[in-house]
Backbone as CSV, one residue per row, in Angstrom:
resi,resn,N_x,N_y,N_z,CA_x,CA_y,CA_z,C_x,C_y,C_z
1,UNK,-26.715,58.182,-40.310,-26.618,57.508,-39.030,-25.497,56.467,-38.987
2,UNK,-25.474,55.902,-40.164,-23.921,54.905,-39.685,-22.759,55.457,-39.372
3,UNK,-22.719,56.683,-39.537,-21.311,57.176,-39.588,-21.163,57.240,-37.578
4,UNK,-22.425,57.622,-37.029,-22.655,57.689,-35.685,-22.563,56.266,-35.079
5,UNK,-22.898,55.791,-35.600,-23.162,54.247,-35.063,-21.831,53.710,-35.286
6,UNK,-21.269,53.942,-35.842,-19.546,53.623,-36.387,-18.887,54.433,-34.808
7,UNK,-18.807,55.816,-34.960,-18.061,56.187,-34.221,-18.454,56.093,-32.537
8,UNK,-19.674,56.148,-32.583,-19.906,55.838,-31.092,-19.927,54.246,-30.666
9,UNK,-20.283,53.550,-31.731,-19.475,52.179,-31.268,-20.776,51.378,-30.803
10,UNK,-22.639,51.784,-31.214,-23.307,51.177,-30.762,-24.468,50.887,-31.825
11,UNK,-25.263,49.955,-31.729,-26.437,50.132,-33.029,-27.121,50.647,-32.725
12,UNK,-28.160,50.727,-33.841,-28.925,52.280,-34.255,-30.143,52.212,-32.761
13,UNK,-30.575,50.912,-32.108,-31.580,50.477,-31.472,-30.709,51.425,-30.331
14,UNK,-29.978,51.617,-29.867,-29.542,51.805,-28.815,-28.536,53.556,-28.703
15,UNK,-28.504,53.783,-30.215,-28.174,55.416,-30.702,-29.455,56.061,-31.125
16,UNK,-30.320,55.423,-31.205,-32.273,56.300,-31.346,-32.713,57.247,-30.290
17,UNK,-32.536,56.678,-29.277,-33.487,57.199,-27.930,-32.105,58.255,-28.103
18,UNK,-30.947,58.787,-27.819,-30.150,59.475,-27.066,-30.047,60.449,-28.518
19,UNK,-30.748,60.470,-29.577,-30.472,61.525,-30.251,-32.160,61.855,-30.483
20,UNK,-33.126,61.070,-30.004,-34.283,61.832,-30.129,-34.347,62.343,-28.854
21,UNK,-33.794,62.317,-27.487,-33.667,62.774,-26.737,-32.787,64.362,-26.574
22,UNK,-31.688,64.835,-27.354,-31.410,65.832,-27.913,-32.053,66.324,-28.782
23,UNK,-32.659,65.876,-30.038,-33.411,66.893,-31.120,-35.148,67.538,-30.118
24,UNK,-35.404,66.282,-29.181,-36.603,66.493,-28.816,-36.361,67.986,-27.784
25,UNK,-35.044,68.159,-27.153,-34.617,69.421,-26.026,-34.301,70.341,-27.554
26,UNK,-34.123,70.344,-28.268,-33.890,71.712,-29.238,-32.213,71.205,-29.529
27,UNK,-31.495,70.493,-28.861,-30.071,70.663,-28.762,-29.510,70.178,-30.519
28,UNK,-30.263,69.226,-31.307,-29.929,69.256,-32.178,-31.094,69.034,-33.766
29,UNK,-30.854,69.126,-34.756,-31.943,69.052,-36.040,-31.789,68.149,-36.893
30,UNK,-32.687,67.833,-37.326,-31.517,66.908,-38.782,-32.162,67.894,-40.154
31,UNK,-30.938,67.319,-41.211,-30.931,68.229,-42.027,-30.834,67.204,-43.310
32,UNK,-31.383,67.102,-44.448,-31.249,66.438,-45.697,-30.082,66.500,-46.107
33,UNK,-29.186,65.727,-46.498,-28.027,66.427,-47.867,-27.462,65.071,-48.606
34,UNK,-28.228,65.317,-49.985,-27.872,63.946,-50.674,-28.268,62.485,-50.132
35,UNK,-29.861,62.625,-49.995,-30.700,61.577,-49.494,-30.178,61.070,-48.350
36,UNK,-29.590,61.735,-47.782,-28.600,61.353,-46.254,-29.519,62.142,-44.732
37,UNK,-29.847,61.465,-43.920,-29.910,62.469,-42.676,-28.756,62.955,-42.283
38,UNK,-28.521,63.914,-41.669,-27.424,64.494,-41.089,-27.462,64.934,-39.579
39,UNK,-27.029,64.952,-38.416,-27.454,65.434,-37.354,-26.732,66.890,-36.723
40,UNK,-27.112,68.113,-36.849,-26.608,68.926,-36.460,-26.987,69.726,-35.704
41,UNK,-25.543,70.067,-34.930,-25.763,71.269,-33.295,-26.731,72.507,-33.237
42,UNK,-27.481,72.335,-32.985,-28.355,73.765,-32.879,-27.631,75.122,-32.221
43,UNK,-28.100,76.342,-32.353,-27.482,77.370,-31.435,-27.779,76.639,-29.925
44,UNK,-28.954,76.261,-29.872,-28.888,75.949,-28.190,-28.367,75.031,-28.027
45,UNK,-27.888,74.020,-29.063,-27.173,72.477,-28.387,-25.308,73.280,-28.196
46,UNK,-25.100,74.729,-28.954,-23.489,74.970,-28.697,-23.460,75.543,-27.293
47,UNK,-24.723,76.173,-26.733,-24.697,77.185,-25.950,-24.529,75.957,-24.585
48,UNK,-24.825,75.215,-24.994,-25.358,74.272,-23.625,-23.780,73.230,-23.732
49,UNK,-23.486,72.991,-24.988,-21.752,72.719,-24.810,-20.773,73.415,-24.272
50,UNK,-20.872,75.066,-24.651,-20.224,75.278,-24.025,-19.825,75.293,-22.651
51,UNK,-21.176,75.143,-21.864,-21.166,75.079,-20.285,-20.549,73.558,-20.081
52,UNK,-21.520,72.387,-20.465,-20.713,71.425,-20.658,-19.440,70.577,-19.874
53,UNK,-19.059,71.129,-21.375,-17.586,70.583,-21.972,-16.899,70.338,-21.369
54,UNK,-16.340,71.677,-20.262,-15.392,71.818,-19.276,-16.164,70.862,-18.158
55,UNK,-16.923,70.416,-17.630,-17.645,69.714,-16.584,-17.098,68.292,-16.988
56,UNK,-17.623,67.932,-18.190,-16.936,66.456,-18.388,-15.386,66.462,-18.663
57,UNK,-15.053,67.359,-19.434,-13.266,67.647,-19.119,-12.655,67.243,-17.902
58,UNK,-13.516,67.824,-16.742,-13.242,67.889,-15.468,-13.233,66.299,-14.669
59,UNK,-14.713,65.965,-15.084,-14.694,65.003,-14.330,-13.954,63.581,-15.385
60,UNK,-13.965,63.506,-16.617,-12.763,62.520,-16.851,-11.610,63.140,-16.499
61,UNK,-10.909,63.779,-15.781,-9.718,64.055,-14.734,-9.488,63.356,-13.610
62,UNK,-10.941,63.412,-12.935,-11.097,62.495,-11.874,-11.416,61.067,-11.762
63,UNK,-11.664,61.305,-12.934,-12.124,59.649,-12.691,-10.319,59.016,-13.491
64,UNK,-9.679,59.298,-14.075,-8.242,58.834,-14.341,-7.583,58.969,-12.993
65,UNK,-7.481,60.143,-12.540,-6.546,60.259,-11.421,-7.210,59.404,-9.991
66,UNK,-9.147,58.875,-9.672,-8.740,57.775,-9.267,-8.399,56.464,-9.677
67,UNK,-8.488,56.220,-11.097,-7.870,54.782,-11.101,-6.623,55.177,-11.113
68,UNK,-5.695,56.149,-11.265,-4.504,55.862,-11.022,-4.452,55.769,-9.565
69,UNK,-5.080,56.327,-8.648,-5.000,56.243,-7.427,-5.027,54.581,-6.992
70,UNK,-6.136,53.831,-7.070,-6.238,52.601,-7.399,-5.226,51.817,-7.567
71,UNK,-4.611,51.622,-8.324,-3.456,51.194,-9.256,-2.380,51.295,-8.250
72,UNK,-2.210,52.592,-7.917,-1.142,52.494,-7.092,-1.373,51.562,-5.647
73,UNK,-2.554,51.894,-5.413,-2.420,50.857,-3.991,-2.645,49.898,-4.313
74,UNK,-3.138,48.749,-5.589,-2.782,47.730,-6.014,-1.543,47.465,-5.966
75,UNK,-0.642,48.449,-6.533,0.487,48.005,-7.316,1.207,47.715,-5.498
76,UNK,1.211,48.757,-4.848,1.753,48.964,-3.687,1.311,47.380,-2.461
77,UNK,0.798,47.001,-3.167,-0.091,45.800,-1.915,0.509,44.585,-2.743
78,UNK,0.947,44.922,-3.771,1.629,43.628,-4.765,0.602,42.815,-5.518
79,UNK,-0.176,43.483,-6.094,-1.159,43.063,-7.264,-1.091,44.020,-8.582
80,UNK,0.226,43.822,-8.864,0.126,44.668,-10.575,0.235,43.326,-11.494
């Protein structure tokens, strides 16, 4: 778990619920290796990425292209 808590950037109190919330849907398992938990993708947690992926792909598109939208009519109104 630290390695998660490292990369997602939050403590364990607040990375608990959102991965017992995936193992509890099937999406992921944990697995022993060298007195370590490990957290890994199930067939149904890839099947359900793959649909996914492209959705949040998508919508961080939109959400950049409106703050650039933003930005510009800041910049344009003379608040950069």
């Amino acid at each position: 778990m630290p390695q998660l808590i490292n990369k997602f950037e939050m403590d364990e109190s607040r990375l608990e619920p959102h991965l017992r919330l995936l193992w509890n849907r099937g999406l992921i398992e944990e697995e022993r290796f060298d007195n370590e938990t490990h957290y890994v993708v199930t067939e149904r947690g890839l099947t359900v990425l793959k649909v996914v992926s492209p959705l949040i792909r998508e919508a961080h598109k939109l959400q950049i292209r409106n703050f650039e939208a933003i930005t510009n009519v800041l910049s344009g109104a003379g608040y950069s």
